[in-house]
N, C-alpha and C positions, 0 to 999 in steps of 0.2 A: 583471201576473204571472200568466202562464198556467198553469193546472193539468192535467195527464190522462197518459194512458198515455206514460210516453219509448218509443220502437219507432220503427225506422227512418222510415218514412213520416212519423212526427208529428214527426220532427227535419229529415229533406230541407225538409219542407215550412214548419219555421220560419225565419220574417224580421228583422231589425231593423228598424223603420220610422222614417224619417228624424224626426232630431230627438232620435233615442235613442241612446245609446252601448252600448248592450247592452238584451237581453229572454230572460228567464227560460219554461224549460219546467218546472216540477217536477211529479216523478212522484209520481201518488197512489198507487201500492201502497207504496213506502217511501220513506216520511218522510227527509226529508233530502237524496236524489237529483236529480238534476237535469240540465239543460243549458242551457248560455248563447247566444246568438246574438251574433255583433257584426255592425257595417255593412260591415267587409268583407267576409262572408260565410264568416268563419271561426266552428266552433262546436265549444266545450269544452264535456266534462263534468267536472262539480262536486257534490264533498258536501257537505253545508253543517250545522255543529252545533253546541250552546252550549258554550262554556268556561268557569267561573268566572263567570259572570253574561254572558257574549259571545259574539256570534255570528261565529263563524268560517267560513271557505269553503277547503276543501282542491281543488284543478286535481286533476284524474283523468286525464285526455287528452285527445286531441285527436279527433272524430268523424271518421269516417274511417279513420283509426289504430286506433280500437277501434268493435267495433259494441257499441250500447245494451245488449246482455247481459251483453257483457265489461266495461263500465263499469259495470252495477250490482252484478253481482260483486264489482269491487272495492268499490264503494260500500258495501257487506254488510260487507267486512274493516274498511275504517276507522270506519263508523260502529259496528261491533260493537266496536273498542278503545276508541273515544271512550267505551261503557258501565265498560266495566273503569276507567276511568279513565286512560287515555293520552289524549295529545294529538299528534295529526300533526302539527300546524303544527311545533312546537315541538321536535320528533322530527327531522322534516326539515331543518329552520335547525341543528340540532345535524350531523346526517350532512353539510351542507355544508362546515360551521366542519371537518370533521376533515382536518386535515394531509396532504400528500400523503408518501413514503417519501422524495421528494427532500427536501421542505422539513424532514422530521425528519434529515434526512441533513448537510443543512448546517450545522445549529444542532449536532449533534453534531461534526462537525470544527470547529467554531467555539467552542464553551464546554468540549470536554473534548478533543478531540484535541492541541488547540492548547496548552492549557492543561496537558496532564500527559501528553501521551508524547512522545517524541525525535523530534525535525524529521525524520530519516529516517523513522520511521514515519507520520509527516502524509504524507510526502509517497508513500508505499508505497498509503496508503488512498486519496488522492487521485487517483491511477493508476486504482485497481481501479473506482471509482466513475466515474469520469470515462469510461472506454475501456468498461466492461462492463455494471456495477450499474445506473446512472439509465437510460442507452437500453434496458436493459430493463423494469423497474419502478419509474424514477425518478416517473415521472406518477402512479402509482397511488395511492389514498390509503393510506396506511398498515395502516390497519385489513383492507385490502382483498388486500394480499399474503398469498398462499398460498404452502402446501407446493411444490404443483407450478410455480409460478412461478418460485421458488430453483432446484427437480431441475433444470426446462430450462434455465437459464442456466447451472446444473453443466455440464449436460451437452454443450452447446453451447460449453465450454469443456474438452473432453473432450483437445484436442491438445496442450495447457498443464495439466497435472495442478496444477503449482503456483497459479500463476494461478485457476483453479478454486477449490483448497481455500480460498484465503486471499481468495476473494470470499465464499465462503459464510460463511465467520469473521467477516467484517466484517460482514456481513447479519446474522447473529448478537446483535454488540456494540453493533450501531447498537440494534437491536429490543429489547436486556437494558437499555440506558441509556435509552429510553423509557418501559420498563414500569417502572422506577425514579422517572420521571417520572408515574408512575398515565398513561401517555396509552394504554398497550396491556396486555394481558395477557400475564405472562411466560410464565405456560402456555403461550400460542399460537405464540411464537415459530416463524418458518415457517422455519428455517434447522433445526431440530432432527427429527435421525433421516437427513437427507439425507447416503450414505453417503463418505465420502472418497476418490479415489482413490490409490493408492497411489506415493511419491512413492520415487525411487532419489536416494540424498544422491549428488550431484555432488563427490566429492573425487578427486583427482586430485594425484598426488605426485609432481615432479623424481627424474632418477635424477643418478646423477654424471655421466654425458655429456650429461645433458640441461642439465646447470648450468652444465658447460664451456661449451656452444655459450650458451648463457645470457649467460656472463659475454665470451666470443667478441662477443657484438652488443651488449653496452652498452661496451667499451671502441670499438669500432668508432666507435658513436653518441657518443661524446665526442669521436673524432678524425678520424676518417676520413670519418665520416659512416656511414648505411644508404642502401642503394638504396631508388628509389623503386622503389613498383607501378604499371608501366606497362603499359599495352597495346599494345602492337606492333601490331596490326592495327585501332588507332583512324586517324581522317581525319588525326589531325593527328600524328600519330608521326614522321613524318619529318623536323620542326620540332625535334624535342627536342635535348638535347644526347646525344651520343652515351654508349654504354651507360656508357663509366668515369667518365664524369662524372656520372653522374646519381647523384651522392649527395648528403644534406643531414642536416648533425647535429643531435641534436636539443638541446633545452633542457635546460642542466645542473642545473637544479631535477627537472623528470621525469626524466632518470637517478637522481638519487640517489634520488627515492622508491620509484622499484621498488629499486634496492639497501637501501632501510630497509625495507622491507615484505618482505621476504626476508629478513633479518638481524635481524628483530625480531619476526616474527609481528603485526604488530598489522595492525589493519583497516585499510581505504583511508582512509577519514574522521578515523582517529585521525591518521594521517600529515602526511594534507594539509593539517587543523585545527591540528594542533599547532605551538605557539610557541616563539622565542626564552626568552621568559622563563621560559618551563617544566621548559628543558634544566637538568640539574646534572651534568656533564661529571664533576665530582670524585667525584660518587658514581658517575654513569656509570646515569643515569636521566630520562626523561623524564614529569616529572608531569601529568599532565593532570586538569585539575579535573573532567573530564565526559567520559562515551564512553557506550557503548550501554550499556553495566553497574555505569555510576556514576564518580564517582573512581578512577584506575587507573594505576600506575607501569607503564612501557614501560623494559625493562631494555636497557639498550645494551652491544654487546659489543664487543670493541677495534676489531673490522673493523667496525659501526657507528660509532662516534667515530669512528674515520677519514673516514666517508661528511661527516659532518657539518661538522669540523673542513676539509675541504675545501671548506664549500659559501660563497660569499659571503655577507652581509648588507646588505641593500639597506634604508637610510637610506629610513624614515619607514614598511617593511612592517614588525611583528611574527613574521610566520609563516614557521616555515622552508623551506616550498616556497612561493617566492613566485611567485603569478601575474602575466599581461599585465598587467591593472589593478593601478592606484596603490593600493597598501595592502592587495591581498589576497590568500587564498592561490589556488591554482591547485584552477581548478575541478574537473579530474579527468585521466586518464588515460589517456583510450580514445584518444586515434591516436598518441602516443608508444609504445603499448603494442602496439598491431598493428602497428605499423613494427619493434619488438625481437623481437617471437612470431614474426612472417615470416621477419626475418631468420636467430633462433634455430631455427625448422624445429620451431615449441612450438604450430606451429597446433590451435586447442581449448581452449590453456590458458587460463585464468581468471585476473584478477590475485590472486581470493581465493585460488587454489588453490597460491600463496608463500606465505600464510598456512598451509596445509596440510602445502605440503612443512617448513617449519618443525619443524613438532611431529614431522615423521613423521622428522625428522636426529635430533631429542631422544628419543623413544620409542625410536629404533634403535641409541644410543648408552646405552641403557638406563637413562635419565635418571630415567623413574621418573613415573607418570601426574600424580601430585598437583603436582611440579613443573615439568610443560608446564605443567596446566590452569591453574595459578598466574601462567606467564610470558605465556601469552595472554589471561587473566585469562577466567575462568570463567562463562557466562552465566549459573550458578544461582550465586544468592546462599547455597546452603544448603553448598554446595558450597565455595566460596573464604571462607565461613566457617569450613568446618570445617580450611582450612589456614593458619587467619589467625596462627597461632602460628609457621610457619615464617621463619623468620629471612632477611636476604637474602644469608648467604653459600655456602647452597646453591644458592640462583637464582642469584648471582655465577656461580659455576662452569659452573653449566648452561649460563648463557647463554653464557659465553666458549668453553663445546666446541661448541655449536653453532655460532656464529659462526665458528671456527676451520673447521671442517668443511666449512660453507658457503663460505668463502672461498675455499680450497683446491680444492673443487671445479672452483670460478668458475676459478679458474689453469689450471685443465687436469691439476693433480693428484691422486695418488688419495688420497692423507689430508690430515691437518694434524694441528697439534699440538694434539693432545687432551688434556684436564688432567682424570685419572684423578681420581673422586669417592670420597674416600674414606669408608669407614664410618663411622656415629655410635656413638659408646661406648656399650654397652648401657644405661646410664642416664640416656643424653641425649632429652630431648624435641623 
């Protein structure tokens, strides 16, 4: 074990000599510093100090990488914590153990996503994370995420305002559900103060000619067919069948669910989830155990029970729009739905925005706010609480003039038979 000045020259010039797996330089101005030689002629610097009655050795770097000043420098810093009472070793083994934001990321969709919000919002979080959050700060340890780390990823999603908002939300929830776990500080959270951009609600409302031509392409699509969308000036255009043939109808299950989601307001997922066994025809309700807002009656209007009372039951599905596969419902909407919008001349429309037009036939027939919010069922609970008293034979009505209205339209005419609401007697609740 050689002792004297560490300085460039005294470290070039140390060797390993065969037979050693290592040989020590430490420096005599301060105690604890040092350098290692190996036989391959690699050589680290090293602090080396007691713990607990132990001699420990903390790696400084690699010579080369730093020259002997810059090493004893640091050498100064950790041997001066070692006085306070800290321990590097032991400091470092802990900075390695900390988690990266992916690996808190997954234990979060996995013990509480999974576990207590709606399969549609697993899989809303799983998007954002998947497409934007982990490729940007997935690798970083946790602890390690900053402020500006969140802004550029905001901002880098600057052309998707929504998207945007609802990453930094989740960055948010993940970091609030850790610091709950004591693994972060809620204070820190890097998701706070970063400013939102401003979103424009996408609603979007049916006129009555837009309903006619509406109702114009799903009759079409039950018998005549919809044309396809072809390109005329593809290589193989000349193959097709010529232009009056080229129609194909579509599936009497996707007919009727855009005719129930227009005729009921309810969401896509209540539609396509919902069951046989759910319907009560007699009441003229569909109950559903579960939807985004909990337990929720789906109120059917006589133009609805018609949709339904038309539709087959297919031995051994439950669910009324059934899909291709054996027993389940039909996964979704999207090319029944751009073949009806094309045909209808609704390019833009949204299927949620049936939902939309819904309430905007109720609110226009002067239905009355409490009992749309009621028959779309209301996403604040504080809200469809405070109407939980209303009875269902003002919904009854409601639904039946919008239904009627909506019908009617669908005909190509300009009313229907509206069933006048009449006034509650002054002391009725």
């Amino acid at each position: 074990m050689a002792q004297g000045r560490v300085t460039k020259r005294a470290v070039d010039a140390l060797e390993c000599r065969a037979g050693k797996d290592r040989i020590f330089l430490w420096d005599d101005a301060l105690a604890g510093f040092g350098v290692a030689a190996f036989p391959t002629g690699r050589k680290v610097y090293v602090a080396q100090y007691r713990k607990d009655g132990r001699s420990r050795r903390v790696t400084i770097g690699e010579h080369g990488r730093l020259t002997p000043d810059e090493a004893r420098s640091q050498a100064k810093v950790i041997l001066g914590a070692v006085e306070t009472g800290a321990d590097p070793i032991a400091e470092r083994r802990a900075a390695r153990e900390v988690r990266t934001f992916g690996d808190v990321a997954e234990e979060f969709m996995r013990l509480h996503v999974t576990a207590k919000r709606k399969r549609r919002t697993g899989q809303t979080y799983e998007g954002l994370l998947r497409n934007h959050i982990l490729p940007a700060i997935g690798g970083k340890r946790v602890v390690d995420v900053r402020r500006g780390d969140v802004a550029r990823l905001h901002a880098r999603l600057s052309d998707a305002p929504g998207a945007a908002n609802r990453a930094v939300a989740v960055i948010s929830a993940i970091w609030n559900w850790a610091a709950r776990r004591d693994e972060v500080a809620l204070a820190d959270n890097p998701a706070k103060g970063i400013e939102r951009y401003p979103e424009q609600a996408k609603e979007r409302f049916l006129t009555s000619a837009e309903l006619a031509r509406l109702g114009d392409a799903l009759r079409d699509a039950e018998t005549i067919g919809l044309p396809w969308a072809v390109d005329e000036g593809g290589p193989r255009a000349k193959h097709l069948a010529k232009p009056d043939k080229r129609r194909v109808k579509l599936d009497p299950f996707a007919v009727a669910a855009i005719r129930l989601l227009l005729l009921t307001g309810a969401r896509l997922r209540e539609i396509l989830d919902a069951k046989w066994s759910q319907v009560d025809l007699e009441r003229g309700v569909i109950f559903l155990s579960d939807s985004k807002t909990g337990k929720k009656p789906i109120y059917l209007s006589a133009a609805a029970q018609a949709v339904l009372a038309a539709l087959p039951r297919i031995e051994g599905n439950s669910y009324i729009i059934a899909g291709a596969k054996e027993g389940a419902s039909r996964a979704d909407l999207k090319k029944p739905w751009a073949a009806v919008k094309r045909a209808a001349g609704l390019e833009g429309v949204r299927l949620h925005d049936l939902r939309h037009s819904f309430a905007s036939f109720g609110a226009g027939a002067s239905l009355g706010l409490p009992i749309i919010g009621k028959l779309l069922g209301h996403s604040q609970a504080a809200t469809t609480h405070r109407y939980a008293h209303l009875d269902a034979d003002p919904l009854r009505r409601a639904v039946d003039t919008i239904g009627a209205t909506i019908s009617a339209a669908m005909e190509g005419k300009m009313g229907g038979d509206v069933v006048v609401l009449k006034k509650p007697h002054s002391g009725a609740k």
